[in-house]
Backbone as JSON Lines, residues from 0, in Angstrom:
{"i":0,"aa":"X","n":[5.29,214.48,-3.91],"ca":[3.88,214.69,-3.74],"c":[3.56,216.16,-4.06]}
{"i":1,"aa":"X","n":[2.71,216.37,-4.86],"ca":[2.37,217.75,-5.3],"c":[1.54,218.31,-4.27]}
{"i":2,"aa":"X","n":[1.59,219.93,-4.14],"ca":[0.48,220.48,-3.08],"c":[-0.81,220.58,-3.54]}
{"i":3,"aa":"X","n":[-1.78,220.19,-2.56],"ca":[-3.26,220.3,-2.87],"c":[-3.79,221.54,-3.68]}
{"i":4,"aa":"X","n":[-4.71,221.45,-4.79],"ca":[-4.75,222.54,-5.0],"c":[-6.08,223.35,-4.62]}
{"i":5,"aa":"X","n":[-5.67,224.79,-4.77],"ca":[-6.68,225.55,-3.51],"c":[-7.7,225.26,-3.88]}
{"i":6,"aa":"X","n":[-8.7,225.84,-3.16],"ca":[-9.99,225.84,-3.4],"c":[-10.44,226.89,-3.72]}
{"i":7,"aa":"X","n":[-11.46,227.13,-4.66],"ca":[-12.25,228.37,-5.07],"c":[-12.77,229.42,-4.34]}
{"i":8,"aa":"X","n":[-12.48,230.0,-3.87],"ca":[-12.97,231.1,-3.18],"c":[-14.73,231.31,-3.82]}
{"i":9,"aa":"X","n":[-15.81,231.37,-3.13],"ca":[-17.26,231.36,-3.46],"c":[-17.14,232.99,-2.82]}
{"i":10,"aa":"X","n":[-17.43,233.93,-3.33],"ca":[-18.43,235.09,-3.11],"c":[-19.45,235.4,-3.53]}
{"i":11,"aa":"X","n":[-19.64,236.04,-2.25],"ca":[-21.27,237.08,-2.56],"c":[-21.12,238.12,-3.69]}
{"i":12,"aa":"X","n":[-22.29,238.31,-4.76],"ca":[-22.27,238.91,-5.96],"c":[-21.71,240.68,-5.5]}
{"i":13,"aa":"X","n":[-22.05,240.89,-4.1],"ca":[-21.27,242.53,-4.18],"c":[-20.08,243.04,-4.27]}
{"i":14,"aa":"X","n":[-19.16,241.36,-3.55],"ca":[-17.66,241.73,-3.51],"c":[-17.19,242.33,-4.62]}
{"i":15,"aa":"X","n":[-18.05,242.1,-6.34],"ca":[-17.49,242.07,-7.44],"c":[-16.28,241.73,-7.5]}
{"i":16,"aa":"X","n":[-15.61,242.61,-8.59],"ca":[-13.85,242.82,-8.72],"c":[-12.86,243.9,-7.96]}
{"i":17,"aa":"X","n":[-13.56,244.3,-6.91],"ca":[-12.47,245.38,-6.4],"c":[-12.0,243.93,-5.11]}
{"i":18,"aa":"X","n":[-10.28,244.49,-5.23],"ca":[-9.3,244.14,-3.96],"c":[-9.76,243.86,-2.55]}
{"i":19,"aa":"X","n":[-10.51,245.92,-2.56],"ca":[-11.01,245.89,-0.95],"c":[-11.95,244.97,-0.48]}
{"i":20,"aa":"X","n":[-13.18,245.26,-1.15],"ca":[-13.98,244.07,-1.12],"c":[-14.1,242.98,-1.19]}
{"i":21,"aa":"X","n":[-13.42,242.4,-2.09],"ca":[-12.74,240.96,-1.88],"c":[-12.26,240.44,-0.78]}
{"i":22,"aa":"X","n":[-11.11,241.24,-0.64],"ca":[-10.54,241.27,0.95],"c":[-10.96,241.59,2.11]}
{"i":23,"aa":"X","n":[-12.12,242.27,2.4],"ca":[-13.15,242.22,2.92],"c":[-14.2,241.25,3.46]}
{"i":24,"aa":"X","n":[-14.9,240.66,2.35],"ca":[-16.04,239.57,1.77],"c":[-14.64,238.38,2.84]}
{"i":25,"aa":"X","n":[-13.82,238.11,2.15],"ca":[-12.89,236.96,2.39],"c":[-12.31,236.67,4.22]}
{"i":26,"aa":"X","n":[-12.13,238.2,4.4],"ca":[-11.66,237.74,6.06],"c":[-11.95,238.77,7.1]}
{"i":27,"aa":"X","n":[-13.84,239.43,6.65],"ca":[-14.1,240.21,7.81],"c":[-15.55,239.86,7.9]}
{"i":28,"aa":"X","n":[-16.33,240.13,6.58],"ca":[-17.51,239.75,6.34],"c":[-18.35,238.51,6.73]}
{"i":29,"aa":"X","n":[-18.88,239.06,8.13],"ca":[-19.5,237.66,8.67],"c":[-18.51,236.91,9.79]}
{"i":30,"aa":"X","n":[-17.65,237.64,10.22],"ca":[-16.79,237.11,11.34],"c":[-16.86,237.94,12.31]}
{"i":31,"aa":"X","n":[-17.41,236.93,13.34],"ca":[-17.93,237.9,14.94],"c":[-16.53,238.79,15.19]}
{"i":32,"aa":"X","n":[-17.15,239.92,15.83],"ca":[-16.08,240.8,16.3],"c":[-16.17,240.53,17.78]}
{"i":33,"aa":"X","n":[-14.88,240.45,18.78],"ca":[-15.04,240.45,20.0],"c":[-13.9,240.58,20.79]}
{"i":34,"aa":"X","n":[-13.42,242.21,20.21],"ca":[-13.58,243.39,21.1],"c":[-14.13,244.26,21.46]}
{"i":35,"aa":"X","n":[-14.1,244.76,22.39],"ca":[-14.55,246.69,22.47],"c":[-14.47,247.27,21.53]}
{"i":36,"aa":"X","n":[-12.96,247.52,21.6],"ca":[-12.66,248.16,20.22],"c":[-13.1,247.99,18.98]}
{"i":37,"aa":"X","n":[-13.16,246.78,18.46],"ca":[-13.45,246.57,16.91],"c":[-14.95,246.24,17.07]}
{"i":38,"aa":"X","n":[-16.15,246.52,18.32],"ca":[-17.05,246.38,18.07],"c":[-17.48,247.9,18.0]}
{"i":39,"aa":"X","n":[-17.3,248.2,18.59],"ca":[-16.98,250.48,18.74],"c":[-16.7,251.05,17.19]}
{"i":40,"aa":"X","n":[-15.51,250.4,17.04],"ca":[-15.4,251.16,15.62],"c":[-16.13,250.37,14.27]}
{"i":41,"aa":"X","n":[-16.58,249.29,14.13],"ca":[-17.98,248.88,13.28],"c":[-18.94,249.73,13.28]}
{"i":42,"aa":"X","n":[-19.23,250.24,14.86],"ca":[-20.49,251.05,14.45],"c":[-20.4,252.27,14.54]}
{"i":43,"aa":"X","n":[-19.36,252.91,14.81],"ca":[-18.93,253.83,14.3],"c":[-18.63,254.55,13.06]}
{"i":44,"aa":"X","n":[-18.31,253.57,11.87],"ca":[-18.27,253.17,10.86],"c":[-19.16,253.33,9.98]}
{"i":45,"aa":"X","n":[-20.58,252.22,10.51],"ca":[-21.3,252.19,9.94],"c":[-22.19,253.31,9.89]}
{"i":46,"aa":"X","n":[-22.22,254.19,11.48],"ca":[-22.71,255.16,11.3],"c":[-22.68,256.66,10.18]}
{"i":47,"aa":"X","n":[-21.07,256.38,9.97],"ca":[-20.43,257.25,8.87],"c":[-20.81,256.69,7.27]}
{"i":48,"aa":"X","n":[-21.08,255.64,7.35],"ca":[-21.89,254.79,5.82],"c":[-22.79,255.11,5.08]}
{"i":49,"aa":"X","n":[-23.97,256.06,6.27],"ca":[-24.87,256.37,5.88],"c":[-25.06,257.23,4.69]}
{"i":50,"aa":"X","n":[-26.01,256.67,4.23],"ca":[-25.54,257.6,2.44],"c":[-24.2,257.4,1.63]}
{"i":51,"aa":"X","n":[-23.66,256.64,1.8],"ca":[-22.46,256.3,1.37],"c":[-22.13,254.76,0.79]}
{"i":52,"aa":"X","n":[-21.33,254.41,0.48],"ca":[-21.41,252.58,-0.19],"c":[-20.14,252.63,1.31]}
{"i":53,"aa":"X","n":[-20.36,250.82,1.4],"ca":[-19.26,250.66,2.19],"c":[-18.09,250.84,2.07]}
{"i":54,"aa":"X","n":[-17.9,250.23,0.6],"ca":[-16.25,250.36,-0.21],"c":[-15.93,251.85,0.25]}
{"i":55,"aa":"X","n":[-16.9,252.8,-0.09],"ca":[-16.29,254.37,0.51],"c":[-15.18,254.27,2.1]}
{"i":56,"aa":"X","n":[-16.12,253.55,2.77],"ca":[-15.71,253.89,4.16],"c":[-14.39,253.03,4.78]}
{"i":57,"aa":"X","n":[-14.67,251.71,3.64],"ca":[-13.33,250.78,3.8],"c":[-12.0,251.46,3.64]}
{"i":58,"aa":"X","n":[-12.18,251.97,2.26],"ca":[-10.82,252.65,1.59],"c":[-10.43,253.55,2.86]}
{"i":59,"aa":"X","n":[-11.2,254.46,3.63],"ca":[-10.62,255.55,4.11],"c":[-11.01,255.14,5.59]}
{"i":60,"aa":"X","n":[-10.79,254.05,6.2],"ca":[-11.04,252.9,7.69],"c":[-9.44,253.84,8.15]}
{"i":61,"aa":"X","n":[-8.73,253.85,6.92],"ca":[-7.01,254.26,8.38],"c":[-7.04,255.34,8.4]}
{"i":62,"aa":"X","n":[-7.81,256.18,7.81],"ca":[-7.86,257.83,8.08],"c":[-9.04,257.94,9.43]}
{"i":63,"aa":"X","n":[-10.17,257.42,9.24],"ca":[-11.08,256.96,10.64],"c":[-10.39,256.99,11.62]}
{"i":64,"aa":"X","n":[-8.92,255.73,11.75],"ca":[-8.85,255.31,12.74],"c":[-7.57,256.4,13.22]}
{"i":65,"aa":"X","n":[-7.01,257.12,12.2],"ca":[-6.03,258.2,12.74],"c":[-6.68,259.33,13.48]}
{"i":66,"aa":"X","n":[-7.85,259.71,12.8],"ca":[-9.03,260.69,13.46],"c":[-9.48,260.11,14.51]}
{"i":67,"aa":"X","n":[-9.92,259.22,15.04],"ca":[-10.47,258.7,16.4],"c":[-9.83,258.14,16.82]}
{"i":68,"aa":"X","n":[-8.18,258.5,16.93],"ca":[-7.67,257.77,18.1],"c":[-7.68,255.88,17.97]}
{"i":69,"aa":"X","n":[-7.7,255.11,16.79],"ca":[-7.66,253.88,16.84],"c":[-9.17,253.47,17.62]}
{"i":70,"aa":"X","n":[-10.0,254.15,17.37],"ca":[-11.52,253.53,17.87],"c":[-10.89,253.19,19.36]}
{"i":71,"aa":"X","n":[-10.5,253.96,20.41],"ca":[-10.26,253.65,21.92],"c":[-11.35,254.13,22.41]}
{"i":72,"aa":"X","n":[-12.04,253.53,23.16],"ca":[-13.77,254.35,23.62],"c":[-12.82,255.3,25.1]}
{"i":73,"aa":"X","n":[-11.89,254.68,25.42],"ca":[-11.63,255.65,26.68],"c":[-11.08,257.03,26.28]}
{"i":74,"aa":"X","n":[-10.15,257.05,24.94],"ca":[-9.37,258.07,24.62],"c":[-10.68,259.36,23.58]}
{"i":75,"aa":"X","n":[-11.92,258.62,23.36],"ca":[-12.7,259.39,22.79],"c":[-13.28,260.23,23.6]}
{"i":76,"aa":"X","n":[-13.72,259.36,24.68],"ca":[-14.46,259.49,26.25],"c":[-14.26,261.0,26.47]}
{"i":77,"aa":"X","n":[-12.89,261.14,26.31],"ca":[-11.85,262.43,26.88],"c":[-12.32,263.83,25.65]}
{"i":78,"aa":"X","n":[-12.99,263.43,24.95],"ca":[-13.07,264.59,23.64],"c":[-14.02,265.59,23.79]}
{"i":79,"aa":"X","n":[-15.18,265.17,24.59],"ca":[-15.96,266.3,25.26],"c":[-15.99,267.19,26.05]}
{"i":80,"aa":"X","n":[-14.63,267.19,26.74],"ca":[-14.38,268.4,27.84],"c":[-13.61,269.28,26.76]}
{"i":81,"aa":"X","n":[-12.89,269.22,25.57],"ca":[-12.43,269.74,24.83],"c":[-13.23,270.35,23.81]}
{"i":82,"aa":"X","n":[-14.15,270.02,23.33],"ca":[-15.3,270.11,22.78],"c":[-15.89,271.0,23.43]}
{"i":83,"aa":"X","n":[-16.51,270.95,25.04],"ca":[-17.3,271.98,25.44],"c":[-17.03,273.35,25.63]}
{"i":84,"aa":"X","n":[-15.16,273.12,25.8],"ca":[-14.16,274.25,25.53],"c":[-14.41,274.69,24.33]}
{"i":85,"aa":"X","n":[-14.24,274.45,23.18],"ca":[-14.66,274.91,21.89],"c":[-15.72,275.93,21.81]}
{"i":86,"aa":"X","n":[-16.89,274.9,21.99],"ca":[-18.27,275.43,21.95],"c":[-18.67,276.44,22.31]}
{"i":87,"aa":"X","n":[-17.79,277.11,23.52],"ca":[-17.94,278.72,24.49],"c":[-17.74,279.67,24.07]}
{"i":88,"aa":"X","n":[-16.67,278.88,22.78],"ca":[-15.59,280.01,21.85],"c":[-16.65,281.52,21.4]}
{"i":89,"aa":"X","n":[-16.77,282.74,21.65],"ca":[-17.27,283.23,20.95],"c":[-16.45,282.94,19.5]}
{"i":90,"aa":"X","n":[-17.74,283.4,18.56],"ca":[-17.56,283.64,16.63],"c":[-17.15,285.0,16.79]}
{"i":91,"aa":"X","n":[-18.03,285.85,17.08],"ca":[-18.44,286.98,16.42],"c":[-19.75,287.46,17.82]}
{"i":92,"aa":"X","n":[-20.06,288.67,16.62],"ca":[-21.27,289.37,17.1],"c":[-22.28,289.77,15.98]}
{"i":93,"aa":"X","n":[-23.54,289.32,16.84],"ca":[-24.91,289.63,15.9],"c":[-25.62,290.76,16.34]}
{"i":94,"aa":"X","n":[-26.12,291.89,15.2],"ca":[-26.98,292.61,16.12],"c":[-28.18,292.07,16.41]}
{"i":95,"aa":"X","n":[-28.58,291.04,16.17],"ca":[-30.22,290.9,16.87],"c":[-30.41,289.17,16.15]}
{"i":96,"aa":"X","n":[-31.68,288.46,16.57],"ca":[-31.71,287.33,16.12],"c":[-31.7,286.55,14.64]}
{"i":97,"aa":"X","n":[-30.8,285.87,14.54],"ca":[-30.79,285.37,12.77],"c":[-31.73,284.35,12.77]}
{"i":98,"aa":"X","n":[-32.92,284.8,11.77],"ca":[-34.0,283.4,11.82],"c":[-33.77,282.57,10.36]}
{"i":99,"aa":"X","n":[-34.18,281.8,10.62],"ca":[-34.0,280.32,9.71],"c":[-35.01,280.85,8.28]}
{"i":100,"aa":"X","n":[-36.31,281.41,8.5],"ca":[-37.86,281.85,7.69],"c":[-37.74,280.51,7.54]}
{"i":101,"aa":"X","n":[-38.64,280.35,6.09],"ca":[-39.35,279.17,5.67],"c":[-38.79,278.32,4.55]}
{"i":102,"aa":"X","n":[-39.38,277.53,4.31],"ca":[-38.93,277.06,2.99],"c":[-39.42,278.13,1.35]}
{"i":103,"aa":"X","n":[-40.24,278.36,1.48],"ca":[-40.93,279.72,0.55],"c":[-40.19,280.98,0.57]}
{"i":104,"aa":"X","n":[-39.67,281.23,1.3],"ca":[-39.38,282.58,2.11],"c":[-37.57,282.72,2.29]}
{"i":105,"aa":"X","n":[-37.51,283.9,2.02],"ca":[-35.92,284.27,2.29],"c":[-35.78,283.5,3.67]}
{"i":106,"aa":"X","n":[-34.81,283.24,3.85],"ca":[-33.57,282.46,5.09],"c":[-32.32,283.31,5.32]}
{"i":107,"aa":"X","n":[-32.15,284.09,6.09],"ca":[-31.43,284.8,6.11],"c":[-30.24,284.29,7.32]}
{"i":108,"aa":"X","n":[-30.65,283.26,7.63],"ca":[-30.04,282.47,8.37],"c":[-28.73,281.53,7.47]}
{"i":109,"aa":"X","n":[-29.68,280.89,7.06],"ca":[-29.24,279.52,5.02],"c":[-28.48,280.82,4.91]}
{"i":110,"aa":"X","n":[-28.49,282.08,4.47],"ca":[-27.71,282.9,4.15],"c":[-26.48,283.25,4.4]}
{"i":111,"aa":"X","n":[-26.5,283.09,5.93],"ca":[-24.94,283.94,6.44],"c":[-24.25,282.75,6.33]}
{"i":112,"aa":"X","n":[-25.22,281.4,6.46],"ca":[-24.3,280.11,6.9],"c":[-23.56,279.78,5.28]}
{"i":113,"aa":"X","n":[-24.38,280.07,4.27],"ca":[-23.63,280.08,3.17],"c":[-22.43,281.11,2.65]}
{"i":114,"aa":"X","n":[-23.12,281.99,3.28],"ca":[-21.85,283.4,2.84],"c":[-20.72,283.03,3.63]}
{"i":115,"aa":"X","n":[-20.63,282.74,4.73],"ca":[-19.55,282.23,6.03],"c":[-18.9,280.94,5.16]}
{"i":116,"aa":"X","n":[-19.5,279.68,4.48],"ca":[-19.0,279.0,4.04],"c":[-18.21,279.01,2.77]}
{"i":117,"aa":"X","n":[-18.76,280.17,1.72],"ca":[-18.0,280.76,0.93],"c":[-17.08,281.7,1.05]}
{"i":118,"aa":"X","n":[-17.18,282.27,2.27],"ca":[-15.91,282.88,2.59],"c":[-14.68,281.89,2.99]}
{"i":119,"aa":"X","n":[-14.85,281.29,3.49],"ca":[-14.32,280.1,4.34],"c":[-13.35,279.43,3.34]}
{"i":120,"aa":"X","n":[-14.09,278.78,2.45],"ca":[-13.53,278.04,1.2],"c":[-13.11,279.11,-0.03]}
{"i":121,"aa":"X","n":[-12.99,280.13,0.36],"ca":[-12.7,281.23,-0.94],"c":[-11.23,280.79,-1.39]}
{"i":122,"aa":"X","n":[-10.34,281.17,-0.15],"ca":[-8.97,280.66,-0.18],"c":[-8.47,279.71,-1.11]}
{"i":123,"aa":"X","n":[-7.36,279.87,-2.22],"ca":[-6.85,279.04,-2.9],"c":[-6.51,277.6,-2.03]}
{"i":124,"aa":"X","n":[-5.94,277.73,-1.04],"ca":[-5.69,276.49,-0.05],"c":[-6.85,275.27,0.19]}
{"i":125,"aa":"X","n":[-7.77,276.26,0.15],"ca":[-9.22,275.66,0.49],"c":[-10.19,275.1,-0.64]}
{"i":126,"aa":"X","n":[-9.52,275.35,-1.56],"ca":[-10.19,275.06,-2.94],"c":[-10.3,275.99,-4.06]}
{"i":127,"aa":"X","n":[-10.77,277.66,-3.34],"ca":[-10.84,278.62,-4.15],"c":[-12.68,278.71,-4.73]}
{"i":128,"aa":"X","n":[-13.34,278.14,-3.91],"ca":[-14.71,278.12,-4.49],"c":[-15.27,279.64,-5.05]}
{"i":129,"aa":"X","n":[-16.0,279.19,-5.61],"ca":[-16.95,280.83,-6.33],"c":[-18.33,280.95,-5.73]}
{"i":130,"aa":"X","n":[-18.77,279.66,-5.74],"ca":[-20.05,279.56,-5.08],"c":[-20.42,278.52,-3.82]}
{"i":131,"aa":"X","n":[-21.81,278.92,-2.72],"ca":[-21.78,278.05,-1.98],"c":[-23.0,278.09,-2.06]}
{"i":132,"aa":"X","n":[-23.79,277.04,-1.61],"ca":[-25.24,276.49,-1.74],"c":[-25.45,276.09,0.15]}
{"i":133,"aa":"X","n":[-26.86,276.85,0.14],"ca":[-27.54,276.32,1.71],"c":[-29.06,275.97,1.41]}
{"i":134,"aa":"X","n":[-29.1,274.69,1.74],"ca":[-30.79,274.11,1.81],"c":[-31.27,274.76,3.0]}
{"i":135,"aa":"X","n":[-32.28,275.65,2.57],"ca":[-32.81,276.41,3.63],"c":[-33.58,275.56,4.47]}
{"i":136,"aa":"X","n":[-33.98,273.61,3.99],"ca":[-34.69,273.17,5.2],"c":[-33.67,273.24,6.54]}
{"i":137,"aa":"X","n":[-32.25,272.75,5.94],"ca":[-31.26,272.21,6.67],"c":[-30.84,272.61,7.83]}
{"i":138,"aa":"X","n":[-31.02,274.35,7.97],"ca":[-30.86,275.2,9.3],"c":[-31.86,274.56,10.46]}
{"i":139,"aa":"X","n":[-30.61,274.13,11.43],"ca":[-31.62,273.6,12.13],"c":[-32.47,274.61,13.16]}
{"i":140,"aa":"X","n":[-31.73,275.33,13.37],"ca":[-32.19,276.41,14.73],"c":[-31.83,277.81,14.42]}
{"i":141,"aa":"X","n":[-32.4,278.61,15.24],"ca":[-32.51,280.43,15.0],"c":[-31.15,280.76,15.48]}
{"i":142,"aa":"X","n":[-30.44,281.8,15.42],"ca":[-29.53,282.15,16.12],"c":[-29.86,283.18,17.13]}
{"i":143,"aa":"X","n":[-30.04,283.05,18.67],"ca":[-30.3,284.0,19.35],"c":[-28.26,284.22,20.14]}
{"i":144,"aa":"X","n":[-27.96,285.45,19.81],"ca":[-27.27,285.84,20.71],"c":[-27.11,286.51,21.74]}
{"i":145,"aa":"X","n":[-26.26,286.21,22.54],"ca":[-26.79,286.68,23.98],"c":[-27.19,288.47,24.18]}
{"i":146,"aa":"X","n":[-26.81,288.69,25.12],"ca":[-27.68,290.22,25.56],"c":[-26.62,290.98,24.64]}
{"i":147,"aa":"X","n":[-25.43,291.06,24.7],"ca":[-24.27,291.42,23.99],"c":[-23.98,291.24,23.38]}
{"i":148,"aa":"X","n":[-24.58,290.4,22.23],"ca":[-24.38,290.17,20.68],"c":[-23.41,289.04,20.33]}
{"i":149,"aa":"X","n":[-23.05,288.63,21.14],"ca":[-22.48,287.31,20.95],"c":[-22.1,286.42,20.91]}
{"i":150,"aa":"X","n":[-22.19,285.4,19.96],"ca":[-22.57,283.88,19.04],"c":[-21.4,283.14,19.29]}
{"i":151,"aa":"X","n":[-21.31,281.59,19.69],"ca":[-20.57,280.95,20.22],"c":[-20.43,280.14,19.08]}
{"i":152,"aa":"X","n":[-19.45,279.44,18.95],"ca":[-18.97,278.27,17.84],"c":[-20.07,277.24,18.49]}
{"i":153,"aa":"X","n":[-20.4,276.4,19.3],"ca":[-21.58,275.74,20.04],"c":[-23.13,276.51,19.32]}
{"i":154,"aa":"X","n":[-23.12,277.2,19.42],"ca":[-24.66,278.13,18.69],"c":[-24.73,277.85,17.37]}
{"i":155,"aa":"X","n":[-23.44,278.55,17.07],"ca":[-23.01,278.08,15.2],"c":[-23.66,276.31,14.8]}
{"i":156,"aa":"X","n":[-23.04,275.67,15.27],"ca":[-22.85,274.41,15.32],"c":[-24.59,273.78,15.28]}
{"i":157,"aa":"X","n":[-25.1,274.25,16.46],"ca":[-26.18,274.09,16.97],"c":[-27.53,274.49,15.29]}
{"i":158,"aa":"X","n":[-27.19,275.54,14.63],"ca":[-27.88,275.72,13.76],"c":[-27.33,275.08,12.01]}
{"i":159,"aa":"X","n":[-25.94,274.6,11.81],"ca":[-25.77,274.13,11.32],"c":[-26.43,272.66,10.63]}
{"i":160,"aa":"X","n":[-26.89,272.79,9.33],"ca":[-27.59,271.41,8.94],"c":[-26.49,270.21,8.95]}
{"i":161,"aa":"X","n":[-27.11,269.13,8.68],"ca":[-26.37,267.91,9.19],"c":[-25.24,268.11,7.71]}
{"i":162,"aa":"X","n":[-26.48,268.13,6.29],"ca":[-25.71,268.6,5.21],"c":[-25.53,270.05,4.61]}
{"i":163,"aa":"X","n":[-24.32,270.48,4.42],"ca":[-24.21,271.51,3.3],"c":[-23.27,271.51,2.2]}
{"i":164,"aa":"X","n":[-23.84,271.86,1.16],"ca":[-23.15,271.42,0.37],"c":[-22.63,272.7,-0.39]}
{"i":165,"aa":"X","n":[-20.96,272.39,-0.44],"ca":[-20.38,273.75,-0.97],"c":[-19.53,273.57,-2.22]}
{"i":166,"aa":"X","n":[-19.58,274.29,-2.86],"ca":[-19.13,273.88,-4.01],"c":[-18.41,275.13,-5.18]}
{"i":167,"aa":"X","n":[-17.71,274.29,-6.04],"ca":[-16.22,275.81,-6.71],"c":[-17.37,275.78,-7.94]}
């Protein structure tokens, strides 16, 4: 008796021809999730998607899950007392307040955050960039440092745009 032969696999027109997607479309797409975990890291996921195609976020799901700890909500839980440690870190020292100005108007804020980022990435290790670019909407906040001039990695952070884009 010969074996039945398979059946056609029907996809949706996005899977196209890539592997991931296929493999995807075939045994995730549209199948309830019901854990914690794999409901945690979906939207976790998806949150990282944004602006992005999914296939992006598929390919690089085991680098996600090496960075967050395997999507454990308890072992993430733990990342903010470490974090707030961070945040206290003084940077540096400012003599007086760095303002954001306008969109029209020098940013001298967009400024340091770009000069800091081109310094940053200057390093052959780091890429070796020549130039760095700051959307002066992107600064979110002024830099006030304290009475003593200084600026916490948390402050930094705090005025940092969601995007910057740096580039060799």
């Amino acid at each position: 008796m010969s074996p039945a032969p398979k059946k056609a696999v029907i996809r949706c027109a996005w899977a196209g021809n890539d592997a991931e997607y296929q493999r995807y479309h075939d045994e995730e797409w549209g199948v309830p999730l019901k854990t914690d975990v794999a409901i945690f890291e979906k939207l976790v996921l998806e949150g990282f998607q944004a602006g992005l195609s999914w296939i992006t976020i598929l390919r690089k799901r085991e680098n996600f899950r090496r960075a967050f700890d395997k999507f454990e909500p308890e072992r993430i839980a733990r990342y903010g007392a470490k974090v707030e440690a961070a945040a206290a870190r003084p940077v540096g020292k400012l003599s007086g307040l760095a303002i954001r100005g306008g969109l029209t108007t020098e940013n001298p804020l967009g400024d340091l955050v770009a000069d800091a980022q081109l310094a940053a990435s200057r390093a052959p290790d780091k890429g070796s960039s020549q130039v760095a670019f700051m959307n002066p909407a992107g600064v979110r906040a002024d830099l006030q440092p304290a009475a003593d001039g200084t600026v916490t990695y948390g402050q930094i952070f705090a005025s940092q745009p969601w995007r910057t884009n740096v580039g060799a």
